[in-house]
C-alpha positions in Angstrom: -4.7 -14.8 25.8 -4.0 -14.7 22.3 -0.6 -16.4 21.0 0.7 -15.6 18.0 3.9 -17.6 18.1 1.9 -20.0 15.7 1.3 -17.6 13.4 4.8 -16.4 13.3 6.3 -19.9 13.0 3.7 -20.2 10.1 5.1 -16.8 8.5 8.6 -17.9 8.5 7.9 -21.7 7.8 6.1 -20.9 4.6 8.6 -17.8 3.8 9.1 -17.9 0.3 5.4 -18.9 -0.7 3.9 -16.0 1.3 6.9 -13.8 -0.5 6.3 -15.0 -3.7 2.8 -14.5 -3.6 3.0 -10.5 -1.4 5.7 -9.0 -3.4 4.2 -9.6 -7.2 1.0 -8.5 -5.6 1.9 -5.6 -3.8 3.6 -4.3 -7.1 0.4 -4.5 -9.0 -2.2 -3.6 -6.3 -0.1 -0.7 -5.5 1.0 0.6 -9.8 -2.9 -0.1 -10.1 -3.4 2.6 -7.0 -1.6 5.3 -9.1 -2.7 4.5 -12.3 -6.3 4.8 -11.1 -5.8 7.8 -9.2 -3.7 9.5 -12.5 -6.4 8.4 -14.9 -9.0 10.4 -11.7 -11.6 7.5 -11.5 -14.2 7.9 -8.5 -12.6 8.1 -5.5 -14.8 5.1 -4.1 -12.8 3.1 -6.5 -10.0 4.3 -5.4 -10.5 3.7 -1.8 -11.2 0.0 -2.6 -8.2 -0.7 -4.2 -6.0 2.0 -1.8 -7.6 -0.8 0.3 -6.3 -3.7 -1.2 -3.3 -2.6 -2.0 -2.7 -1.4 1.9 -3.6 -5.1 2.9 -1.0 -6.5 1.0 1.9 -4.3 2.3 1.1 -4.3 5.7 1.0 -8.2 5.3 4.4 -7.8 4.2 5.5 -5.4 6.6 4.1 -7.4 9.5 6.0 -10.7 7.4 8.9 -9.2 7.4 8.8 -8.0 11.1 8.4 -11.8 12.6 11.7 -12.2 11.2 13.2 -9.3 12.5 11.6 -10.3 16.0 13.9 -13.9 15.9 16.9 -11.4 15.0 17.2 -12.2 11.4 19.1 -9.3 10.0 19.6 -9.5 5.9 19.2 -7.8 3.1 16.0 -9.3 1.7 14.7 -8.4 5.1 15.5 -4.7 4.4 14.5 -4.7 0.8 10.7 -6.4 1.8 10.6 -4.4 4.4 11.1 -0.7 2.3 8.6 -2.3 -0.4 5.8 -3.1 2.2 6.7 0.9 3.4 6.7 2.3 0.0 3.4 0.8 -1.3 2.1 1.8 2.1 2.9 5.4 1.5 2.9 5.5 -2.2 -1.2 4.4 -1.9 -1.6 7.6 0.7 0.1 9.7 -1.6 -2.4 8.5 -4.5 -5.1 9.0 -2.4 -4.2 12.4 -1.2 -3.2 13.4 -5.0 -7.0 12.6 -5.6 -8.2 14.3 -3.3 -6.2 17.5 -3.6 -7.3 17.1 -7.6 -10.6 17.3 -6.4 -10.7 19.8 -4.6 -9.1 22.3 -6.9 -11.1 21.3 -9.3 -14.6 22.1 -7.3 -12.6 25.3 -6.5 -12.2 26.2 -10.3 -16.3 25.1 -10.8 -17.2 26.9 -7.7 -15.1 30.3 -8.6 -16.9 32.9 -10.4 -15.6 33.4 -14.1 -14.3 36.8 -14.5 -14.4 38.6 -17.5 -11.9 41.1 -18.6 
């Protein structure tokens, strides 16, 4: 059976490395996400670092929740917690922004032109 008591005790032992490291991260994986879907690079390229940028915040989220599991109720864990949620849905918005682009745009190429 798998135990992850270690890797919980790990998470909160080594608390303000892992955050130190997740929430500058998370910022710029995530402002990378949208600036890469505004500027409408491929969408493969946009996956990848949609990818990335998801890793990072559900590290975070899942962080964030072994403290909640020991009953550690404080603001920082509210305020990482809301980050790891925004990036999370601020890189499906980016990705469904692209895709909607996309697609009105193959709509606009695949529409007849009408003349006057």
């Amino acid at each position: 059976m798998l135990d992850l008591s270690y890797l919980a005790d790990f998470s909160r032992t080594h608390c303000i490395a892992i955050c130190a490291f997740l929430v500058p991260a998370n910022l710029l994986a995530t402002s990378q996400t949208l600036w890469m879907a505004w500027q409408q690079r491929p969408l493969k390229q946009l996956y990848l670092m949609a990818a990335v940028a998801a890793l990072y915040a559900i590290a975070m989220v899942l962080h964030v929740m072994t403290w909640l599991w020991i009953g550690v109720i404080m603001l920082p864990t509210f305020v990482l917690l809301g980050l790891g949620s925004t990036c999370l849905i601020s890189n499906a918005l980016a990705i469904g922004w692209a895709l909607y682009r996309r697609s009105q745009l193959s709509q606009r190429v695949a529409s007849p032109v009408r003349s006057c």
